[in-house]
C-alpha positions as CSV (number, residue, x, y, z in Angstrom):
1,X,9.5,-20.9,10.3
2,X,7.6,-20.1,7.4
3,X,8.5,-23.8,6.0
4,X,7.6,-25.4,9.1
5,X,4.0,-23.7,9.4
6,X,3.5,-24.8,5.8
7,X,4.4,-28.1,6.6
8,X,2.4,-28.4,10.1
9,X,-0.6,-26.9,8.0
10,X,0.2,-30.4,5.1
11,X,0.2,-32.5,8.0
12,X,-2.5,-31.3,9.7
13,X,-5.4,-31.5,7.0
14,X,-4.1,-34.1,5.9
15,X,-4.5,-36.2,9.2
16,X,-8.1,-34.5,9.5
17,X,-8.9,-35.8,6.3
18,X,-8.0,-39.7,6.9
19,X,-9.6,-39.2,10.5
20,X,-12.5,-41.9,10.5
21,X,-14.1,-41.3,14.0
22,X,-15.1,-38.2,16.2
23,X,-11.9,-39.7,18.6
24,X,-9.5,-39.5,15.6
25,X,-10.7,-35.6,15.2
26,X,-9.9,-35.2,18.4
27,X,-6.5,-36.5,18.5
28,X,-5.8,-34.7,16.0
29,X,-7.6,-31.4,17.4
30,X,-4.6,-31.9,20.4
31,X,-2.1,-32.9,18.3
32,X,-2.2,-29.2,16.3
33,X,-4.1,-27.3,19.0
34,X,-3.8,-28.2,22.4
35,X,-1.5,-26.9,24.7
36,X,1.1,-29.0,24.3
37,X,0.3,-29.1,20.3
38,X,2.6,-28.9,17.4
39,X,0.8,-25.2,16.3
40,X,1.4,-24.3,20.3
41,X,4.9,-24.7,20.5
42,X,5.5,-22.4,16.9
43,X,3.5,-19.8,18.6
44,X,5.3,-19.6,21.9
45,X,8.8,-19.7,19.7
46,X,7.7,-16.5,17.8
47,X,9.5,-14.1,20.7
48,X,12.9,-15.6,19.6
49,X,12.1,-14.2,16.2
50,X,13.7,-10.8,15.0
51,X,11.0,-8.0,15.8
52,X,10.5,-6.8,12.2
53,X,9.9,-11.0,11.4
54,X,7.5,-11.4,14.5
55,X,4.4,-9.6,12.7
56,X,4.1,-11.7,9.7
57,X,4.9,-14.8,11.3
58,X,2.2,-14.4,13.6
59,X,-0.2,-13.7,11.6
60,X,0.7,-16.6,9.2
61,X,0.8,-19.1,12.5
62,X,-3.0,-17.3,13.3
63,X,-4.2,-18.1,9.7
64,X,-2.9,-21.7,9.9
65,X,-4.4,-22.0,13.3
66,X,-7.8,-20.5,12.1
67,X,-7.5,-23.1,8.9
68,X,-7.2,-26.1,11.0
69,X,-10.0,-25.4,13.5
70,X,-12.6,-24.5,11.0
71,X,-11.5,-27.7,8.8
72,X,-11.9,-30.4,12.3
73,X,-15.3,-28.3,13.2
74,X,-16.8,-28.8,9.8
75,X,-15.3,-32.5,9.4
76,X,-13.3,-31.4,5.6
77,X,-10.2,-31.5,3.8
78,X,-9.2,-27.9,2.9
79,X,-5.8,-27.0,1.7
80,X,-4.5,-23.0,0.8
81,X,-2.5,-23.9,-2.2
82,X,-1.6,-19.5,-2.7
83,X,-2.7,-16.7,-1.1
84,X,-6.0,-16.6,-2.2
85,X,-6.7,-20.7,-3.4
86,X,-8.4,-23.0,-1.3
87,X,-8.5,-26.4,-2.8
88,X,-11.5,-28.9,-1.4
89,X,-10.9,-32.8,-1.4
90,X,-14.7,-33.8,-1.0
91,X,-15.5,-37.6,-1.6
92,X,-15.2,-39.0,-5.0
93,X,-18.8,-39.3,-4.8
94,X,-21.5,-37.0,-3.9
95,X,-25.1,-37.5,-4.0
96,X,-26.7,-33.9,-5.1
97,X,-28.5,-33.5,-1.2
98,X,-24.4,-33.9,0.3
99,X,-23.2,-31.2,-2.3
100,X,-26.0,-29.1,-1.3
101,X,-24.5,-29.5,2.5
102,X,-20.6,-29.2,0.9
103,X,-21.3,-25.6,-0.5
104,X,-23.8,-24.1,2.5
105,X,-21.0,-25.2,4.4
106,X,-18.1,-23.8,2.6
107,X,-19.3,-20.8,1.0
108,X,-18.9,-19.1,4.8
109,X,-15.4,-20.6,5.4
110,X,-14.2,-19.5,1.8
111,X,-15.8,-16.5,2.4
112,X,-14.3,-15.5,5.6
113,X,-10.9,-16.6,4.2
114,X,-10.9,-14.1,1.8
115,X,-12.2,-11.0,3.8
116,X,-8.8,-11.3,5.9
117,X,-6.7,-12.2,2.7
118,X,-8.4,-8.9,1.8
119,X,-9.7,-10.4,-1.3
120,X,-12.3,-8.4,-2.8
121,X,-15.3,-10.9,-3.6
122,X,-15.5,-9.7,-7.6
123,X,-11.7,-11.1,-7.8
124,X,-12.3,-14.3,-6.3
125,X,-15.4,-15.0,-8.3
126,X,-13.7,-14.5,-11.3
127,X,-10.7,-16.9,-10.4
C-alpha cells in the first residue's frame, strides 16, 4: 500500500502540474479526491489492513491527501522526495514580482509540512 500511495502521490502532482486550465484542476481535484477518487478508494481499503499496519498507513494516505489539496489550491508542482524534502518545479522562468508570489506562497505550505513531520525549523533551515 505504501508503493501504491507513493505512486498515486507521482501521478497526482504530476497531472496538476501539466493541468493548463481551472477545468483540468478540477478533473484532476476528482480524479485523486472525490468520492469515487483514486486517494478514496486507498482510504476505504485501509480496514482490510492488519491493525498494527492501519496507523501508519493512514496517516501516510492523510499526508498524501493533504499534499495534493494544498498543491491544486495553490496551482504548483510539489513533490516529497524523503521525509522532510519538498522539491518545487516552478517555471523555468520567473520574473522577480512571481518569485516574490512563489515563496509568500510556499513558505506556509513548507512550513506546515514540517510541523507534522515534526521537523524542528533550525534543522530544516540548515538542510
Amino acid at each position: 500500500m505504501r508503493a501504491a500511495l507513493a505512486e498515486l502521490r507521482e501521478a497526482a502532482l504530476a497531472e496538476i502540474a501539466a493541468a493548463e486550465n481551472d477545468e483540468a484542476l478540477a478533473a484532476v481535484r476528482q480524479k485523486y479526491l472525490g468520492r469515487k477518487g483514486s486517494l478514496s478508494a486507498i482510504l476505504r481499503g485501509l480496514g482490510q489492513l492488519p491493525p498494527e499496519e492501519r496507523p501508519a498507513m493512514g496517516a501516510l494516505a492523510n499526508e498524501v491527501t493533504a499534499l495534493v489539496t494544498q498543491a491544486l489550491e495553490k496551482g504548483f508542482l510539489i513533490n516529497v522526495t524523503l521525509d522532510n524534502v519538498v522539491r518545487l518545479v516552478p517555471p523555468l522562468v520567473l520574473s522577480v514580482e512571481q518569485a516574490g508570489l512563489l515563496v509568500d506562497a510556499l513558505v506556509p505550505l513548507i512550513t506546515a509540512f514540517l510541523d507534522r513531520q515534526n521537523v524542528p525549523q533550525s534543522d530544516a533551515q540548515s538542510a
